[in-house]
Structures are given as C-alpha cells and as structure tokens.
C-alpha positions in Angstrom: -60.4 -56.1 26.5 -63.6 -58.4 26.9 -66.9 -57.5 26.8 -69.1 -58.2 30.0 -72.3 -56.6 29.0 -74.7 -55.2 25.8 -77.4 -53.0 26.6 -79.7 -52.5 23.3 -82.8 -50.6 23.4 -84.8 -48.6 20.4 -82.0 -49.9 18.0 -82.1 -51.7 14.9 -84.2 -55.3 15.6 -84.2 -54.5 19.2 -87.3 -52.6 20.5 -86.8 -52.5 24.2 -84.0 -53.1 26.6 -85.4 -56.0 28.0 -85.1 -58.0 24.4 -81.8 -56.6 23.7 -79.5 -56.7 27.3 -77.1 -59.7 27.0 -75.1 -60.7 29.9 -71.5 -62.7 29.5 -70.5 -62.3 32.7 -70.0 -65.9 35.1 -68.6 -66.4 37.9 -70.1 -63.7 39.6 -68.7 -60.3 37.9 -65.8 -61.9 35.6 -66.2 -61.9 31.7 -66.5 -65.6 29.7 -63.2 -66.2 27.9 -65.7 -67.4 25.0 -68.8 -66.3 24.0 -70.4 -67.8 20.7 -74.1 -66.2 19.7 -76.6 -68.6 18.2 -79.9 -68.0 16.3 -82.0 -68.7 12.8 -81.9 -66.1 10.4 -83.6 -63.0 11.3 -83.4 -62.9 15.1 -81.2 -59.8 15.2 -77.7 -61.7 15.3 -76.7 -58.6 12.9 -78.4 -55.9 14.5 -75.6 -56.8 17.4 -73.2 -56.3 16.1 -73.9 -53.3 14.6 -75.2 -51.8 18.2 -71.5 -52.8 19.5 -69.8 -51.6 16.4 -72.1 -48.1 16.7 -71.4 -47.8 20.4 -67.8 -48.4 20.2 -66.8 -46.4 17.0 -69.7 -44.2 16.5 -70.5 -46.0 12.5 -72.1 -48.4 11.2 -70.6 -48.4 7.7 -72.2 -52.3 7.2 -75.5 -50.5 6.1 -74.0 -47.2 3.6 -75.2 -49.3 0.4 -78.6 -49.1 1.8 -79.1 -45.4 2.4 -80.6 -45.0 -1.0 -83.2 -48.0 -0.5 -84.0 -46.7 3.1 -85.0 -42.9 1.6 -87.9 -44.2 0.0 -89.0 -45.2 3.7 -88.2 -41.3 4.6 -91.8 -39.2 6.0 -91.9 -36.1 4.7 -90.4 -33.4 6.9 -88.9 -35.8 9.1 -85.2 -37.3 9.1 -84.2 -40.6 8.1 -84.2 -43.5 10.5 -81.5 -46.2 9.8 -80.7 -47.1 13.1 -83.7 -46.5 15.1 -86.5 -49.3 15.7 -89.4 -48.2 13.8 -91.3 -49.4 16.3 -90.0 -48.3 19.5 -92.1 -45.9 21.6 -90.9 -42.0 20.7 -90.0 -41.2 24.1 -88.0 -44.2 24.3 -84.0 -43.2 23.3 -82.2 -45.1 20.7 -79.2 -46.1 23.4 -76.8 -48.6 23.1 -74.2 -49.3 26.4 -71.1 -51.6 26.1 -69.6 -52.5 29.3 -66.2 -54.1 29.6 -63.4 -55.6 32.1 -62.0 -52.6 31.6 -62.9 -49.0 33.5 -64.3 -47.5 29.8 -68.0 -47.9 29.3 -68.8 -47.4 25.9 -72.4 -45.5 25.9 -73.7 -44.6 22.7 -77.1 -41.9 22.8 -78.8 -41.1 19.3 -79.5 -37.4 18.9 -82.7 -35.5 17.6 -82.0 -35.6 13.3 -83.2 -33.0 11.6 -85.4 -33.4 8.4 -82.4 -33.7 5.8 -79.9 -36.1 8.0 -80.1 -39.7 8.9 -79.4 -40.9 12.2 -75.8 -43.7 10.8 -73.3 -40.2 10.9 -74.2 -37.6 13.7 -70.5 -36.8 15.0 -66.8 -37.8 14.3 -66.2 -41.9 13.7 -63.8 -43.0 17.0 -61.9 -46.2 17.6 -61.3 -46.8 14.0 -58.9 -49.7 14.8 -61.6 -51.6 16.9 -64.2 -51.6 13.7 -61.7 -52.6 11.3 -59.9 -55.3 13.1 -63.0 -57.2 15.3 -66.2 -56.5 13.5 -65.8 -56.2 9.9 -65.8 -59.7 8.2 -63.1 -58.6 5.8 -61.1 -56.7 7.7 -61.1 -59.6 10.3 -59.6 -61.9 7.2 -57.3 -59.4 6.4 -56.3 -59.2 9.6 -55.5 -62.6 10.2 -53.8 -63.0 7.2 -50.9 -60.3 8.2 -47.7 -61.5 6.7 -45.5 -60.8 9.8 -47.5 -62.1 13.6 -45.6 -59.6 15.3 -47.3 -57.0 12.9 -50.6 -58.4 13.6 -49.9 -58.9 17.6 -48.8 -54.9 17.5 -51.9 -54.4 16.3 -53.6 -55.7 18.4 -52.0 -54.7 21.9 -51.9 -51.3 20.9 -55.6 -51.1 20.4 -56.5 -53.1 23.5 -53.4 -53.6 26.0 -53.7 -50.2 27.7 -51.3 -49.3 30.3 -50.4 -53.0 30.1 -49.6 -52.7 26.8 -47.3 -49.4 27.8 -46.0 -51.1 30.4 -44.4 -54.4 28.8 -43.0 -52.0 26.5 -41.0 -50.0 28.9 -39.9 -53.1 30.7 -38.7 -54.2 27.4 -36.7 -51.1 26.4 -35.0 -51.3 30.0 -34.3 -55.4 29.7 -32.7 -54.2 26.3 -30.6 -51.3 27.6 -29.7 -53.9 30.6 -28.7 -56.5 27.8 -26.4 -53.4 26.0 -24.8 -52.7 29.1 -24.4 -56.2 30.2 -23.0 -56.9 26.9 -20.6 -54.2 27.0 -19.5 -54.7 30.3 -18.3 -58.5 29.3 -16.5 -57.5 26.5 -14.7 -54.5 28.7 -13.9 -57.6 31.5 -12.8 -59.7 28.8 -10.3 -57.0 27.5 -9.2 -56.6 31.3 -8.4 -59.9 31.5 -6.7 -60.2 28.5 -4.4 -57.2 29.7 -3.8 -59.0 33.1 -2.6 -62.2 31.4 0.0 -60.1 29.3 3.6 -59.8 30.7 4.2 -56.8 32.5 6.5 -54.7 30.0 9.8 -53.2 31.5 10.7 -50.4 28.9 7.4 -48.9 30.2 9.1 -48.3 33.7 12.5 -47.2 31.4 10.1 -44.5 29.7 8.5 -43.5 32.2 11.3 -43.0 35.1 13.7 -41.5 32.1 11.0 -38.8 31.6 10.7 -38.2 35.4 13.9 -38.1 36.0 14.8 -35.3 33.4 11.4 -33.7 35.4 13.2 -34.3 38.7 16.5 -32.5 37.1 14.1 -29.2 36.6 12.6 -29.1 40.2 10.1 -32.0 40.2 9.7 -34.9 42.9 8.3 -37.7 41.5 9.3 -41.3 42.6 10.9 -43.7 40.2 8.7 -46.9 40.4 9.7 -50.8 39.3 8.2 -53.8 38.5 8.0 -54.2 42.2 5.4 -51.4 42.7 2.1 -52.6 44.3 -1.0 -51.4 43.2 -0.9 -49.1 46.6 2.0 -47.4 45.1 0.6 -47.1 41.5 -2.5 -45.2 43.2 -0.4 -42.8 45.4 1.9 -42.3 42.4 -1.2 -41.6 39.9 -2.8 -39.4 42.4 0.5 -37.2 43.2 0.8 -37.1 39.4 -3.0 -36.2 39.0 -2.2 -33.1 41.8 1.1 -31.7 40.6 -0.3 -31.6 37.1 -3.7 -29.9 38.4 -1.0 -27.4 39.8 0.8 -26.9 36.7 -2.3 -26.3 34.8 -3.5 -23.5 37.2 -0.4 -21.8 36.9 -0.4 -22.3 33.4 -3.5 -20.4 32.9 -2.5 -17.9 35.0 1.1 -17.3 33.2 -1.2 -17.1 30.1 -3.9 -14.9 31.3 -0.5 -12.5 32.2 0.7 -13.2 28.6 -2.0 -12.1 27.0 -2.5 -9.2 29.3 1.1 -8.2 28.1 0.6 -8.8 24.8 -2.4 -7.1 24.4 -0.3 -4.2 26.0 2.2 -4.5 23.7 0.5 -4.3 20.4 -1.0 -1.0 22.0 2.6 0.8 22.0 2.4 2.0 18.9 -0.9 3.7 19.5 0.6 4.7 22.6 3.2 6.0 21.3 1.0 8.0 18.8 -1.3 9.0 21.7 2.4 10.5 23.6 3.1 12.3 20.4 -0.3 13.7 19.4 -0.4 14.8 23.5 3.3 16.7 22.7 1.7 18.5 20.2 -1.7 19.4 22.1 0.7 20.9 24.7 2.6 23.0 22.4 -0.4 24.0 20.8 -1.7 24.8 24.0 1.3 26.5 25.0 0.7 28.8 21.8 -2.5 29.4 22.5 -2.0 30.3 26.1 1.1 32.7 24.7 -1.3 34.4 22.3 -4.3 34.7 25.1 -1.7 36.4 27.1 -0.2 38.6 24.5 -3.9 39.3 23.3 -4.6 40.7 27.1 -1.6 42.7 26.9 -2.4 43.9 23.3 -5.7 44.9 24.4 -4.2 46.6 27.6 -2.0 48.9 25.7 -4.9 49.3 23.4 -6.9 50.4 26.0 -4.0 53.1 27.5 -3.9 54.4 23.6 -7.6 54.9 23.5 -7.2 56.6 26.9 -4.8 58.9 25.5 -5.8 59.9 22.3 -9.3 60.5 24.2 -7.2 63.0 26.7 -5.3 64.2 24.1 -8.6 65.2 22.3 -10.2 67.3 26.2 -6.6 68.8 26.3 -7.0 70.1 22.2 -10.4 71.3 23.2 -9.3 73.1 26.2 -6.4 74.2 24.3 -8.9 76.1 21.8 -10.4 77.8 24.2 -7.6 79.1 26.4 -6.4 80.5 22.5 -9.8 81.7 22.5 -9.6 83.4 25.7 -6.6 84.5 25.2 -7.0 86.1 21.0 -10.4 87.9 23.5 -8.0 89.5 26.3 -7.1 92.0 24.3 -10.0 92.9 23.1 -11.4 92.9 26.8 -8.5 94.5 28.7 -8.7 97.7 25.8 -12.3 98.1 26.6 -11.8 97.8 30.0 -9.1 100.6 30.0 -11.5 103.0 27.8 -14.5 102.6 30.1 -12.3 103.9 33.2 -11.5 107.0 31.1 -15.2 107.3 30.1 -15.6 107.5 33.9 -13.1 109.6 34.8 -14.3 112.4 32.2 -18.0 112.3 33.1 -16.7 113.2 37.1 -15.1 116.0 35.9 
C-alpha cells in the first residue's frame, strides 16, 4: 500500500486544508516509490504523522503522556482539545483524509466531545498492525530487528498485500500439493520400473493355473495363461475374473440373506413349538368350555321344564282343594235341596 494523498485540516499544527494537503502523486495519478519529508523543527513534521496515524488507526497514542499537561489548558464546561487546532475556525471540522493506490480511503471526522472527554479516544482503535509496524519509532526498530525475515515479511503482506497477498498464498499451497503429487508419482514410476526390469516369475503361472484348475474341476472356466500371455490377454483374463467373481458375490449374499432367514426360523421352533402346544391346550380348554356352555343350556332347559312343573303341579293342588271343597259341600247342598222340595210339597197341600 502507498500513500498518494494527505488531507489535513483543523488538526494538530495544521489550521486549514490548504496548509496541510500534501500531494505524492507523479506521473500523472501514480504514487512516488519514495517520499522523504523535510523541515526545521516546528513546522508540523510531527503533527503528520500523527494526522496519518489518527486517520488510519483511529489513536494517537504518541501524545497519552501529555493528557495531564494539556487539562490545565481545559475551559471550563468544555471538553478537552488534544487533536484539534486551537485556532481553527469552529465551523471548520477537524478532518483528516488518507488516500492510497489502493480502493480504501482512510477518512477520519472528529466528533462533538462532551465536557468530561478529550477528543485522542472517541471510538474503537482499528488497524493496530499499521500503527505499530510504520509509524511508531520503536515499533519500527523492533520491527526491523525480527529474528526470522520471513516473520517480518508475514507481517508485513498480511497487513498490506490484500487479495494479492491471498492470492500468492493459494498459488503456493497448489504449487506445493502439485510438488506432493509430482513427487509421489516419480517414486510410484520408479517402483514400476523397477518391477518391469525384474524377471517375470514362472511359479506365479504354477499357482495361479493350479488354483484354477482345481476351480475348473468344480464347474469354473477360466483359461490357463503362460509366460506367453500378452497384455491383451492379461486384461480379458482380469476382466472375466473381475465378472465371475462379481457373480459369486451376488449369489453369495443372496445364499446368506436365505441363511439367515432360515436360521432365524430355526431358532424360533422352540417357541413355535411352545406356541403349537399352548394352542393344543387353548382348544381343549375351549372344547371344555364349549361342553359346559352346552350342558349349562341344557341344565337350564330342564330347569326351566321343572319350574314349569312344580308351578302346574301347585294350579292342579289348588284346583284339587277346591273340587274337595266342592265336593265335602255336595252333601250339604244336595240334603237341603231334597228338604226344600218337601217344604214345597207340604205347603200345596
């Protein structure tokens, strides 16, 4: 980042804008890759550098010791100017406006202070790392006198690289991953080659054909390669291979899925088996039960008939008393009767 422009009015030594705008632009709008400032003692060399550090970072941490000198400056019922120009018009704003090469413009606006602030620390400090590294004297030394440069150059790009900064250090991380893979890849070709230089290995072909063969014996149909197999052969073989044992698998997984269907099965016999039994004795039980429901219906049937009958048998007693009522009474009425017809007979004579 360079700076192309200072704009400095109502601050510190400078009054107006006119006395305190420095241009380092040449070359029409391209900052000066050096710019060296130049004046006696007291012509506001200072007060610079504290406008660029105040508009950049929001501090001016050069002038804490001072606070206690300055209050006895401090009006009463007014706040306490460290920053302002005493002398600068009160309409005028204590502004100070850092342009650079770059898209941010650092604008820096004083507030109104109330009576028990001063105007050095209105707001949170910003761009720490800027203050720290380019405009404090000691900081600067420190700086410079990092034990490890590619500390120091760190840093620095992080503070003022930007996307540039970001960029570089994705290209890096990707040159590194190529170097990995490029590095891995060569020792890979160099273990190929190694393997192509060795002497081919018969018993391999032994091995291999006296497995397939005993495969072959069981059903299989797999070709019996030599030394004089081209590498044609060795794909078709490794592909048939690769198929018939994708083949085997599925039906693998199917015989087992079946498996463990069946054995799941069969470690439910005995519950099975006690399910059969306890359904035995439900039907019994049931059988029982239906027994006694009928037999109850058929108790309560013939209870119902002798209810019936000792119920008749009780009208046939009752009409049985009477007709031995009417019949003890006959007598009695067929006497009088008999005695009446006499009385008649007599009273017509």
């Amino acid at each position: 980042m360079k700076i192309k422009k200072v704009e400095i009015e109502a601050f510190r030594a400078y009054k107006t804008k006119l006395d305190g705008t420095f241009d380092f632009t040449n070359n029409g709008d391209g900052p000066a890759n050096f710019v060296a400032i130049y004046a006696p003692n007291g012509f506001g060399k200072s007060s610079f550098y504290d406008g660029v550090e105040w508009a950049i970072t929001n501090r001016l941490n050069r002038l804490v010791s001072y606070q206690n000198e300055l209050k006895s400056t401090k009006k009463k019922g007014e706040g306490l100017n460290i920053v302002r120009n005493k002398y600068a018009d009160d309409k005028t704003a204590t502004t100070v406006v850092v342009t650079t090469n770059g898209q941010k413009v650092y604008e820096r606006k004083l507030a109104k202070i109330r009576n028990n602030q001063n105007d050095m620390f209105l707001g949170d400090p910003e761009n720490e790392f800027f203050r720290h590294t380019m405009l404090g004297q000691d900081e600067i030394e420190k700086f410079l006198r990092e034990e490890k440069p590619q500390e120091r150059y760190s840093k620095f790009i992080e503070s003022f690289a930007g996307e540039l900064e970001t960029t570089r250090k994705e290209l890096s991380a990707l040159i590194n991953d190529n170097k990995s893979e490029l590095s891995a890849l060569k020792k890979k070709c160099t273990l190929l080659e190694q393997e192509l230089k060795r002497p081919i290995d018969l018993s391999i072909f032994e091995n291999f054909n006296s497995v397939a063969t005993e495969l072959n014996s069981l059903g299989e149909n797999i070709v019996l390669p030599d030394e004089t197999i081209s590498p044609q052969g060795v794909h078709q073989l490794d592909v048939s291979l690769v198929s018939r044992q994708h083949e085997l698998n599925t039906s693998l997984n199917s015989n087992n899925k079946i498996l463990e269907t069946l054995t799941g099965r069969l470690h439910q016999i005995p519950e099975i088996k006690l399910h059969i039994g306890n359904e035995v004795k439900k039907k019994n039980r049931l059988a029982w039960l239906l027994k006694g429901i009928a037999d109850a219906d058929e108790y309560r049937g013939l209870f119902d008939s002798n209810e019936k009958c000792v119920e008749d048998q009780k009208q046939a007693n009752i009409r049985l008393k009477h007709l031995v009522g009417l019949a003890e009474s006959a007598d009695y009425f067929l006497t009088n009767k008999d005695m009446s017809r006499d009385s008649r007979d007599l009273s017509r004579c």
